[in-house]
C-alpha positions as CSV (number, residue, x, y, z in Angstrom):
1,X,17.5,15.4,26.8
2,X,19.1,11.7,27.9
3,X,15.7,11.0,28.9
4,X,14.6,11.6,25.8
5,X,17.2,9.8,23.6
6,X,16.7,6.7,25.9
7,X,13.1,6.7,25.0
8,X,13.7,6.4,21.6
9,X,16.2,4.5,21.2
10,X,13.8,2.0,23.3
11,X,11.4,2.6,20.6
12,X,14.0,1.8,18.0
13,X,14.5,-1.3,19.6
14,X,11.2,-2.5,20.6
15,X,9.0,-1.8,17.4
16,X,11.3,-1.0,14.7
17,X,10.3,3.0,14.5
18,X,11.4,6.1,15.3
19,X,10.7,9.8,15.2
20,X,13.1,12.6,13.2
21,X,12.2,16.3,13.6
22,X,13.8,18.7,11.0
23,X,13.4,22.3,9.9
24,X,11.2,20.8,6.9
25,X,8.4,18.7,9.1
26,X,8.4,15.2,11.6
27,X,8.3,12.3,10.5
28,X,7.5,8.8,11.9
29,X,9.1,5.8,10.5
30,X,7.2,2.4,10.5
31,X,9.1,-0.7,10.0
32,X,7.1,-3.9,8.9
33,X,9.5,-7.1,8.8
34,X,9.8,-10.0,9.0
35,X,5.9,-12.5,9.2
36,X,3.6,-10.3,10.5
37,X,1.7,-11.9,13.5
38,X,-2.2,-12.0,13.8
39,X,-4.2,-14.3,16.4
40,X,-1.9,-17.0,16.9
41,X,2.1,-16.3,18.7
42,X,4.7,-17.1,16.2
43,X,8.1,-18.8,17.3
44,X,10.6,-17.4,19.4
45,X,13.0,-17.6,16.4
46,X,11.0,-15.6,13.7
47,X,11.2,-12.4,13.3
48,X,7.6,-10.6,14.0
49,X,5.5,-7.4,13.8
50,X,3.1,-7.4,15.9
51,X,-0.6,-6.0,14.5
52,X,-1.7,-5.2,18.5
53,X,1.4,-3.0,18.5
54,X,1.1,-1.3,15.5
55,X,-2.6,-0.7,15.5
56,X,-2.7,1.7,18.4
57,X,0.5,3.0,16.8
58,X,-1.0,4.1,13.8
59,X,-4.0,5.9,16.0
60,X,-1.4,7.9,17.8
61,X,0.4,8.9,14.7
62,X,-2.9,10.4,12.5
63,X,-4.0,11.6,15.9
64,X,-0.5,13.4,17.0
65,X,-0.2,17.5,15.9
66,X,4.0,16.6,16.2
67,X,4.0,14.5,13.4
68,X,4.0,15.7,10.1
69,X,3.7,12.3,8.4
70,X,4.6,8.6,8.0
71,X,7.5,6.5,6.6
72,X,6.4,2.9,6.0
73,X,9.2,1.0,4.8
74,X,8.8,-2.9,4.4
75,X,10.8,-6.0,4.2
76,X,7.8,-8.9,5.0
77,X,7.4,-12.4,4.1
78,X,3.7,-11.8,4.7
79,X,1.7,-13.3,7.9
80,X,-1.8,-13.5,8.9
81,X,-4.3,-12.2,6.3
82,X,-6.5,-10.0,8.7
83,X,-4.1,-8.8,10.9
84,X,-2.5,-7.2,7.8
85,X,-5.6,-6.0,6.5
86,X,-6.4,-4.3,9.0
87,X,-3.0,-2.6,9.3
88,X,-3.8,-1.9,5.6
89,X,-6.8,-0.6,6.2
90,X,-5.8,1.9,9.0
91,X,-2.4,3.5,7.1
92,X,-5.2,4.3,3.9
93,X,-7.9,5.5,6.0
94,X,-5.1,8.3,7.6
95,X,-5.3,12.0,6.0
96,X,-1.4,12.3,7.0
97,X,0.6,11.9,3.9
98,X,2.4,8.4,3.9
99,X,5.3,7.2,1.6
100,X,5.9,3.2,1.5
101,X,9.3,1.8,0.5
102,X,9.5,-2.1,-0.6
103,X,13.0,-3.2,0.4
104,X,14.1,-6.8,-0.4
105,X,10.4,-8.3,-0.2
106,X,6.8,-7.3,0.3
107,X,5.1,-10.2,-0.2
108,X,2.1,-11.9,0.0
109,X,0.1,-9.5,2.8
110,X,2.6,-7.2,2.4
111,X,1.2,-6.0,-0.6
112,X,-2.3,-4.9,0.6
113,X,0.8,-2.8,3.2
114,X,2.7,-1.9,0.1
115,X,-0.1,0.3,-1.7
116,X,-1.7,1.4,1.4
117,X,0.1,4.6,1.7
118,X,-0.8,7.5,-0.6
119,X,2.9,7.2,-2.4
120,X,4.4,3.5,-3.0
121,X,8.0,3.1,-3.9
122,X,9.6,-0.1,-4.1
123,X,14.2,-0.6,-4.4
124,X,14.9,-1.9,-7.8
125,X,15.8,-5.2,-6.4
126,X,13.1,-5.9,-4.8
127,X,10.4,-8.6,-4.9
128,X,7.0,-9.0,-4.2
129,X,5.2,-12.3,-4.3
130,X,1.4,-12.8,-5.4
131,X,-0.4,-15.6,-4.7
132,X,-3.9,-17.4,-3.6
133,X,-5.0,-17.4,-0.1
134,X,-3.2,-19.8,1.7
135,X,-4.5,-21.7,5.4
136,X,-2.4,-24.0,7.5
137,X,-3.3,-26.2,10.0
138,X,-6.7,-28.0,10.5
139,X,-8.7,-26.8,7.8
140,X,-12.1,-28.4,7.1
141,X,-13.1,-29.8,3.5
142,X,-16.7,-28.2,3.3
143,X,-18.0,-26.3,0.2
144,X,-18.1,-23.2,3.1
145,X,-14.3,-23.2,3.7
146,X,-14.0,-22.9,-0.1
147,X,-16.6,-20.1,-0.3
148,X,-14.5,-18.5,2.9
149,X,-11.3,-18.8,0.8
150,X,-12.9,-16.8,-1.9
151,X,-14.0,-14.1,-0.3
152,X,-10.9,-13.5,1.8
153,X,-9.0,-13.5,-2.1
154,X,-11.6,-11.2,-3.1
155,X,-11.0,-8.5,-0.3
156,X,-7.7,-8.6,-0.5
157,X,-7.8,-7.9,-4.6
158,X,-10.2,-5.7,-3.8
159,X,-8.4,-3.6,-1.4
160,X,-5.2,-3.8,-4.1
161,X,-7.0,-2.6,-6.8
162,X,-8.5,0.1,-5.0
163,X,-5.2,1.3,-3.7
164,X,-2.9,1.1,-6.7
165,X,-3.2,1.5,-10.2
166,X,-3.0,-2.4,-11.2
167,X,-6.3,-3.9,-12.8
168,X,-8.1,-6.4,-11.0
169,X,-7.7,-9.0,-14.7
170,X,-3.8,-8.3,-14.3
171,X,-3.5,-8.6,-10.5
172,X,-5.6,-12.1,-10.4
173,X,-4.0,-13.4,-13.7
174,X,-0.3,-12.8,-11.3
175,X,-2.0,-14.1,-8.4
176,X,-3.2,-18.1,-10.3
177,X,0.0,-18.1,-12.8
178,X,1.6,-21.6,-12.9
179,X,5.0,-22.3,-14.0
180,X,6.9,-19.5,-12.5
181,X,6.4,-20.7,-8.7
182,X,8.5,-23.9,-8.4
183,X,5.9,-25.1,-5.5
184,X,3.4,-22.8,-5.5
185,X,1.2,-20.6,-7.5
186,X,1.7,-17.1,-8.1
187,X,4.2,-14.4,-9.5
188,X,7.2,-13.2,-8.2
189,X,7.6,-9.5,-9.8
190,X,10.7,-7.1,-9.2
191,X,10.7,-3.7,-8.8
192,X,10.5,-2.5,-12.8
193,X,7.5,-4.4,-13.7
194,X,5.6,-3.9,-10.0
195,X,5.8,-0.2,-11.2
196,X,5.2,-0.8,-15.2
197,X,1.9,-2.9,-13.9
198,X,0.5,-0.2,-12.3
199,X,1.0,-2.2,-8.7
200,X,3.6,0.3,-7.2
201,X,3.7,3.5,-8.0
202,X,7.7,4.0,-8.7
203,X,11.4,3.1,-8.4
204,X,12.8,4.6,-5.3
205,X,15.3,4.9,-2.8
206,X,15.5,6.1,1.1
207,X,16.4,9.3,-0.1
208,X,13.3,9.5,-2.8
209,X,11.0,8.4,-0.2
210,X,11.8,11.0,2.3
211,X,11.9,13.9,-0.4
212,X,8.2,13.0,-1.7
213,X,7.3,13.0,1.9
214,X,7.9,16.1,2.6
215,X,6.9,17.6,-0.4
216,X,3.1,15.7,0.3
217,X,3.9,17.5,4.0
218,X,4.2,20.9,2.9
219,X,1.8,20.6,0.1
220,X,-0.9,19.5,3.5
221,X,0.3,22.2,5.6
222,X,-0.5,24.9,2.8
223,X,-3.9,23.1,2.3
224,X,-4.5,23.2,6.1
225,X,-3.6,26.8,6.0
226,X,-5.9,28.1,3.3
227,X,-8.6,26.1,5.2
């Protein structure tokens, strides 16, 4: 049983996740924070997720017959574009039911993350950030780095569109908005209007989150059983 707590406690500690086992089902709880890292090693000093641990991750967990279902819950700055896509991609290509939880910020990448899980809840405080595609470091002024740009912005809409309820004139319309970005463009939205847009799906809390995850869990184990 020591054994046991050590290991997840080491897990708590190393990725940000853990595993709770109840009468009503077990669930796995995913924490994306901080930039999330793709290709390239981010500073010693920022605070990471790392897409080569949470790839495999996210195999083990749809894979698993212990767990019952996932808990996403996110507080990112963004990161690399196709690391988070293809995080993205994974949590809305699982048959598990999944509840995502905005806390503070899910911005940028984070919300391709956001509205990958079949239930998205963001805290009424919260933020999320829209904007263009944005590169740093050498970047190469050819037509074809323009044309690259575009279809990166286009995947990502598409992917957000596909997984929410926001319409692809809305999303792009919040996404090259000027004047509400001191030194950018974008949007900032809160909790309220990422909901009233169609973005997230609802207001929520821990508790929330956890409820309608269980309820999608024994809704899939009486599906699994008329099967």
């Amino acid at each position: 049983m020591e054994e046991k707590k050590t290991e997840q406690m080491d897990r708590l500690e190393e990725l940000g996740s853990g595993v709770t086992k109840s009468e009503r089902g077990c669930i796995y709880t995913l924490t994306i924070i901080g930039q999330i890292e793709g290709h390239q090693v981010a500073p010693d000093s920022v605070k990471t997720t790392k897409y080569e641990h949470v790839l495999p991750l996210l195999a083990t967990i749809e894979e698993s017959e212990e767990i019952d279902g996932l808990l996403l819950l996110l507080n990112t700055v963004g990161g690399d574009i196709e690391a988070g896509l293809a995080i993205s991609e994974l949590i809305a290509g699982m048959k598990k039911p999944s509840v995502s939880l905005v806390l503070g910020g899910g911005h940028s990448i984070g919300i391709p993350l956001a509205v990958s899980a079949k239930r998205s809840m963001i805290a009424h405080t919260a933020s999320m950030m829209i904007h263009p595609v944005r590169m740093s470091g050498v970047v190469v002024g050819a037509p074809a780095t323009y044309h690259y740009f575009q279809r990166i912005q286009e995947q990502i809409t598409d992917f957000v569109t596909t997984n929410s309820n926001i319409s692809r004139e809305r999303f792009l319309k919040y996404m090259m908005a000027t004047g509400q970005i001191a030194t950018d463009v974008g949007t900032i939205v809160y909790g309220r209007e990422a909901v009233e847009s169609g973005l997230i799906d609802e207001l929520g809390s821990l508790h929330h989150a956890l409820d309608t995850l269980h309820q999608m869990i024994t809704e899939n184990k009486k599906n699994r059983n008329k099967g």
